[in-house]
C-alpha positions in Angstrom: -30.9 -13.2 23.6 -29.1 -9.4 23.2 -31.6 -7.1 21.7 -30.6 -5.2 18.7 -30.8 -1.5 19.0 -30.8 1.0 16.4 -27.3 2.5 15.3 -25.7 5.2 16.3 -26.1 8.6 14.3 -24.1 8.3 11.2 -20.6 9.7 11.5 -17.9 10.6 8.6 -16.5 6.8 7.4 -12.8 8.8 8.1 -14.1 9.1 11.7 -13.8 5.9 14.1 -15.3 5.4 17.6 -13.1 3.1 18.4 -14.5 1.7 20.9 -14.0 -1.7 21.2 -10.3 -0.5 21.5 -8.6 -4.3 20.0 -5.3 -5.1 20.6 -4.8 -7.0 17.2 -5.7 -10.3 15.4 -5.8 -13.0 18.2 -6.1 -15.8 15.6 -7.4 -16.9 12.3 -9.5 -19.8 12.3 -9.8 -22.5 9.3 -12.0 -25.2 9.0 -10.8 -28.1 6.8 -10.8 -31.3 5.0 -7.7 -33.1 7.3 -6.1 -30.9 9.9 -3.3 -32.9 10.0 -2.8 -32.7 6.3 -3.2 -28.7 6.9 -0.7 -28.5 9.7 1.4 -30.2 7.8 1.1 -27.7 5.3 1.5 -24.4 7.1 4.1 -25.9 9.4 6.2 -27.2 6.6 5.8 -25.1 3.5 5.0 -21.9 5.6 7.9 -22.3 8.1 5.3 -21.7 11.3 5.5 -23.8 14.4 2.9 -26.4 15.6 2.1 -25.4 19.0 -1.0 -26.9 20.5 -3.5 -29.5 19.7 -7.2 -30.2 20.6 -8.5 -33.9 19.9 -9.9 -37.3 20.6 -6.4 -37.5 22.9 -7.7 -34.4 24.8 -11.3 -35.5 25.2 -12.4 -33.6 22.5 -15.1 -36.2 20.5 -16.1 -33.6 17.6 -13.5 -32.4 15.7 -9.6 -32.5 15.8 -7.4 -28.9 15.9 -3.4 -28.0 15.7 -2.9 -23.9 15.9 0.1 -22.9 15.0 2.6 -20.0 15.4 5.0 -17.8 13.0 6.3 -14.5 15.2 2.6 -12.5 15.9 0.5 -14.5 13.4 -1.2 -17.5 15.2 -3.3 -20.1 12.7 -5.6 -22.1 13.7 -7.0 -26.0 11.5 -9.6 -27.9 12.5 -11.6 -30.7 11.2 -14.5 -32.9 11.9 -14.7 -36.3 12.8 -17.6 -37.0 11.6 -20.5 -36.1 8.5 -23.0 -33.9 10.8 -21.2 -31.2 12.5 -21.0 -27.4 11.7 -17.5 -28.3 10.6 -18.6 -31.1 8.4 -21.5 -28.3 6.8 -18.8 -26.0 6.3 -16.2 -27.8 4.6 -19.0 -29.3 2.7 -20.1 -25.9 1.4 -16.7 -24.0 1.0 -14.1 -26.7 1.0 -11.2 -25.3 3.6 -11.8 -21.7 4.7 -11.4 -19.0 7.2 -14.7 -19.6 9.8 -13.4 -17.0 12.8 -11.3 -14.2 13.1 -10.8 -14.2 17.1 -9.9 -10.4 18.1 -8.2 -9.5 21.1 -10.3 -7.1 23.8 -9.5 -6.9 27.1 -13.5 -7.7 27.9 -15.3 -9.8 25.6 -18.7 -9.1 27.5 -18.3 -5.5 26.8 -17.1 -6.0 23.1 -20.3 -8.0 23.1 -22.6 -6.0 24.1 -21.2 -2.9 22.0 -21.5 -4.6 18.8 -24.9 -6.1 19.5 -26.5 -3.0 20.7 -25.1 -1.4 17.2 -27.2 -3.9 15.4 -24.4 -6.9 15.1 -26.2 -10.4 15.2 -24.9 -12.4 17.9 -23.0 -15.8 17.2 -22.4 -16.8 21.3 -22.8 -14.7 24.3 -19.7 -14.2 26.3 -18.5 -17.3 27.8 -16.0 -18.4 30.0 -13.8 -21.3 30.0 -11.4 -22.4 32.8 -8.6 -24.5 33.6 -5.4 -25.2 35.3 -3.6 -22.2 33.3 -6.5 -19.5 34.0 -9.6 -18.0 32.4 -10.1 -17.5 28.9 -13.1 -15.6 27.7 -14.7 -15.3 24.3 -18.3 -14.0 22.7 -18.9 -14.0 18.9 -20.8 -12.1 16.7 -21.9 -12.6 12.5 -19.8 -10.8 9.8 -20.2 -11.5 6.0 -20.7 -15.0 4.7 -20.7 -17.7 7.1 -17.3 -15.7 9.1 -17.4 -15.1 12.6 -15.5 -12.5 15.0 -14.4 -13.7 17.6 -13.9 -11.4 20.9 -10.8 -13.2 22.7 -10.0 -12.0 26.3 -7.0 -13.8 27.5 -5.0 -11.4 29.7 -5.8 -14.2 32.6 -4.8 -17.2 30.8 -1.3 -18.4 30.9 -2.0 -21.4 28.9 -0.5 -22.3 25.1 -4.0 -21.2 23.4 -7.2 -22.0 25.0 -8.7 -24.9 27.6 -9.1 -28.4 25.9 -5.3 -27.8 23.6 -1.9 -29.4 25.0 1.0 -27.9 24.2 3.1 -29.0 21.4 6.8 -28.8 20.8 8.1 -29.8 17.0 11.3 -28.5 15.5 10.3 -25.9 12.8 12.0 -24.0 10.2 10.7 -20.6 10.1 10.2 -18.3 6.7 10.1 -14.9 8.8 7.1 -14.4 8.7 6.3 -12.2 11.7 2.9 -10.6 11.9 -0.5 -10.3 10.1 -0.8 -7.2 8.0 -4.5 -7.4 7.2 -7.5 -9.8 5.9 -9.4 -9.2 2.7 -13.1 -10.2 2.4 -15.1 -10.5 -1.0 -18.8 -9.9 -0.8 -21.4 -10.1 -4.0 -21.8 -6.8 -6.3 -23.7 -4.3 -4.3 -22.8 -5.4 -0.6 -19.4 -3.5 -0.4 -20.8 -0.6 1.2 -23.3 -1.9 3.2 -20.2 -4.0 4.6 -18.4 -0.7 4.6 -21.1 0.8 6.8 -21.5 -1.9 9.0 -18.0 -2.2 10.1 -18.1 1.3 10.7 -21.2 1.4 12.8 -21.4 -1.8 14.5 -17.2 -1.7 14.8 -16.0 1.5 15.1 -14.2 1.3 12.0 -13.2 4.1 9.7 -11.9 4.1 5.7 -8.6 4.3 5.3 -8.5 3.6 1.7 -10.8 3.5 -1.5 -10.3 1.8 -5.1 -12.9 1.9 -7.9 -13.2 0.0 -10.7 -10.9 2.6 -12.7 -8.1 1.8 -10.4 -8.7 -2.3 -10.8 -9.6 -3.2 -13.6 -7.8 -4.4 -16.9 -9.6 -5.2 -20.3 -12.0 -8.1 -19.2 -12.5 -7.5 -15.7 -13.2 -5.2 -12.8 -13.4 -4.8 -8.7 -14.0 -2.2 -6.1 -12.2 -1.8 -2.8 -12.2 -0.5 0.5 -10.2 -0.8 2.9 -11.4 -0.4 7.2 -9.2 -0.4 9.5 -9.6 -0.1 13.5 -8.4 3.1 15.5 -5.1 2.0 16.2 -4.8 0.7 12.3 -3.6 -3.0 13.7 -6.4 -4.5 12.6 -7.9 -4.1 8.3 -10.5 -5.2 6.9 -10.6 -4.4 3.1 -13.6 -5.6 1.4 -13.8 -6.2 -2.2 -17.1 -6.7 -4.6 -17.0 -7.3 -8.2 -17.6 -4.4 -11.1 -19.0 -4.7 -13.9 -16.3 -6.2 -17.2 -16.3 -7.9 -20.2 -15.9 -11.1 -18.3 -15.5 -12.6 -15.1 -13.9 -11.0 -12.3 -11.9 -12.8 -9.7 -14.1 -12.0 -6.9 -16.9 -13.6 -9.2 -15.0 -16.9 -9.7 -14.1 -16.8 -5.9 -17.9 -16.5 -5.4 -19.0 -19.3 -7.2 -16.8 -21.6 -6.1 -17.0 -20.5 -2.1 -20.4 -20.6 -2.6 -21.0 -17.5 -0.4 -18.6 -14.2 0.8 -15.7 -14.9 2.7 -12.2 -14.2 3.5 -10.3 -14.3 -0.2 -6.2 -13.5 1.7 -4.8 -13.7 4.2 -1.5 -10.9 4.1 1.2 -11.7 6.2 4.0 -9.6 6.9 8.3 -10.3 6.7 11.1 -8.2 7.4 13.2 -9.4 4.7 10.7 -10.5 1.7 14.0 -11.7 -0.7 14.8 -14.1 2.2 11.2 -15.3 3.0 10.2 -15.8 -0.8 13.8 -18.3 -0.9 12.6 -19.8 1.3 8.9 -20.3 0.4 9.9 -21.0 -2.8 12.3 -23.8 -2.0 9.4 -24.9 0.2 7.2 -25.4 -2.9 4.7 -22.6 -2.2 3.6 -21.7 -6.3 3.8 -17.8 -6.2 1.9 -15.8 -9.1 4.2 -14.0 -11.6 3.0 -10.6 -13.5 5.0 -10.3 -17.3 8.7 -9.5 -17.1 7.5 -6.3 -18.7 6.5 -4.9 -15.6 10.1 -5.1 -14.3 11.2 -3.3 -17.0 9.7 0.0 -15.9 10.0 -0.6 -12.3 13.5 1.1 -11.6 11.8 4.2 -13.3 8.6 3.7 -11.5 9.4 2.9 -7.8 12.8 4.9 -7.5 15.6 4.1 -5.3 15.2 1.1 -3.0 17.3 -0.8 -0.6 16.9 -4.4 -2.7 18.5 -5.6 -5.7 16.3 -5.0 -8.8 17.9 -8.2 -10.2 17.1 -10.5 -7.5 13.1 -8.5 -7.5 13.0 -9.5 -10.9 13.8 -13.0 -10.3 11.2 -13.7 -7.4 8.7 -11.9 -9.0 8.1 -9.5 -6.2 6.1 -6.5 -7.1 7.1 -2.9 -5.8 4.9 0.2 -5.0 5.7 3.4 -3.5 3.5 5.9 -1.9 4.3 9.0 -0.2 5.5 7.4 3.3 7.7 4.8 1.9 8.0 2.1 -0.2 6.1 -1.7 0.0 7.1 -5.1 -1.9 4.5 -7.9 -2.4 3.8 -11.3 -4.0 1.1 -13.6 -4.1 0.1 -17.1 -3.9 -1.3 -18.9 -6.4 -4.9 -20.6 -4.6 -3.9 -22.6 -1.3 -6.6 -25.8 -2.0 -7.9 -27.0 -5.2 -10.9 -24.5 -5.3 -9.7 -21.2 -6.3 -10.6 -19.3 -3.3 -8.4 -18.1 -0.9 -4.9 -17.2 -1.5 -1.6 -15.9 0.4 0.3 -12.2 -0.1 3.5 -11.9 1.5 3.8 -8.3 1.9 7.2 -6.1 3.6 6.7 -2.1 4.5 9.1 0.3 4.2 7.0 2.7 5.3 4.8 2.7 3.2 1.1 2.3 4.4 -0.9 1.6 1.0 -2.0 -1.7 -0.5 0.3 -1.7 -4.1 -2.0 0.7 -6.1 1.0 0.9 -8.6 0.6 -3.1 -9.0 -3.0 -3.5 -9.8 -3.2 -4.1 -13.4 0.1 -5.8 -13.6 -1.5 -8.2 -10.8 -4.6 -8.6 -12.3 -3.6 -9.6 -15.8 -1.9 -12.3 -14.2 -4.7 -13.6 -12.1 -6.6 -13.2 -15.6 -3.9 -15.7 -17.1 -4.9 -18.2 -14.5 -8.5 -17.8 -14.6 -8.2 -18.4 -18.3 -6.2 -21.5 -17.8 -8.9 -23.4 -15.4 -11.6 -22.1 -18.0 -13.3 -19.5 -15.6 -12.6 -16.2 -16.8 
């Protein structure tokens, strides 16, 4: 077993070591109810392709597995097979939810061992795994919740994802969506900045961003955000805890039904929103929509942009601008029955901010929905 060490000498959050020097988000990892049923899902309502599969076909006795592909984002569903596995626990607790975010390193020994000495708690020492296509190395360590980070080294592996998947090869229909813009995790009031801290210290991390409860919050309810990012900015992590309100906050109904912290979205980037919302939409993803009030002041707002304020209007995309640019967003209503995690489908024009402008607008609508399942 790594021994923790103490941290390193506290450094300005704006200041990052960077160094486990990631490439960018290897994977996201879900466990689920029916893997097939959640393939289905993100292959068909999502537009990404089906690419590999781990199961009882490919010797594997504990749980079935599909990952799947849309331009740089890869997503990976698995299930159990049976009532007393980690999976089965998991589901159990959370219903379907991210379990690992697998990071790409060039070592995972050494990405290891730099996280662990800063006080990390290790999931699995690096490992190794072989077959006909190369190696493909991984270690783990604990992050909030029950979520793991997963080193991934696979620079010597040729294959479609990792030993124990065969390839697939289904026609798909893609929604252009091309690359994961960042992860959002909720933790419980109080925890945000020791989260903050730790990802600074045990990752290298520095804040690139930082909301208070003046900047979200309407007249019931109330969060805090910061946002960490990596040194090459590929890879955020904002983190979110609830403020104190009139009444529940989103990150509190998240909470009680999750059970614990976890991943609340998952953003995912396009290069022609208007285009990827048709066809989301036509695809019977249920987006949330902010009061048509909001679309009234936007021209005035936002400025000049390249889309048609008309056709904005009618997808409900929200607009923000900050002083790089421009970025349009929309959200997902809840993705399983609990209301946990959720979708954004986010496009930059430069723009390098997370839709300050859109806060309140959002958040009276989440509000709406809250008060419709009687949990606000």
């Amino acid at each position: 077993m790594v021994q923790t060490a103490t941290p390193p000498a506290e450094r300005s959050l704006s200041e990052e070591a960077d160094f486990l020097k990631l490439k960018n988000f290897d994977h996201v990892h879900f466990y689920v109810g029916n893997a097939k049923h959640a393939m289905y899902y993100w292959w068909k309502a999502y537009g990404f392709k089906p690419v590999a599969y781990s199961g009882l076909e490919t010797g594997n006795r504990e749980f079935a597995s599909y990952v799947l592909e849309s331009g740089h984002i890869r997503i990976v569903v698995s299930a159990p097979y049976g009532p007393s596995s980690s999976l089965a626990a998991h589901h159990l607790l959370h219903g379907d939810g991210v379990k690992m975010i697998g990071l790409e390193v060039d070592d995972a020994a050494q990405a290891f061992e730099a996280t662990t000495s800063r006080g990390a708690r290790p999931a699995w020492e690096p490992r190794t795994e072989t077959d006909e296509h190369g190696r493909y190395s991984t270690s783990a360590i604990h992050a909030y919740g029950d979520v793991l980070h997963v080193f991934v080294e696979r620079s010597d592996y040729k294959g479609v994802f990792a030993p124990g998947y065969r390839p697939l090869d289904l026609p798909h229909d893609s929604a252009g969506l091309v690359a994961l813009d960042h992860m959002v995790g909720n933790v419980q009031l109080g925890k945000m900045n020791y989260w903050v801290n730790w990802y600074h210290q045990v990752m290298g991390f520095r804040q690139l961003r930082h909301f208070d409860d003046k900047d979200i919050s309407t007249e019931y309810s109330a969060l805090m955000s910061k946002v960490m990012e990596n040194g090459t900015g590929r890879v955020k992590f904002p983190i979110n805890e609830p403020a104190e309100g009139k009444r529940k906050s989103q990150i509190e109904e998240y909470l009680d039904y999750y059970m614990t912290p976890g991943v609340q979205h998952l953003a995912l980037q396009t290069g022609d929103i208007i285009a990827t919302m048709e066809k989301l939409r036509a695809n019977g993803i249920e987006f949330l929509r902010v009061p048509d009030t909001y679309y009234d002041l936007l021209p005035e707002r936002v400025g000049e942009i390249k889309e048609d304020f008309a056709r904005i209007r009618e997808l409900g995309i929200l607009v923000d601008r900050d002083d790089e640019g421009y970025l349009l967003q929309v959200f997902t209503r809840p993705i399983q029955d609990r209301p946990t995690a959720f979708v954004e489908i986010i496009q930059r024009r430069g723009a390098r901010g997370f839709g300050k402008g859109n806060f309140k607008a959002l958040f009276e609508s989440l509000e709406l929905e809250q008060e419709q399942r009687g949990n606000l």
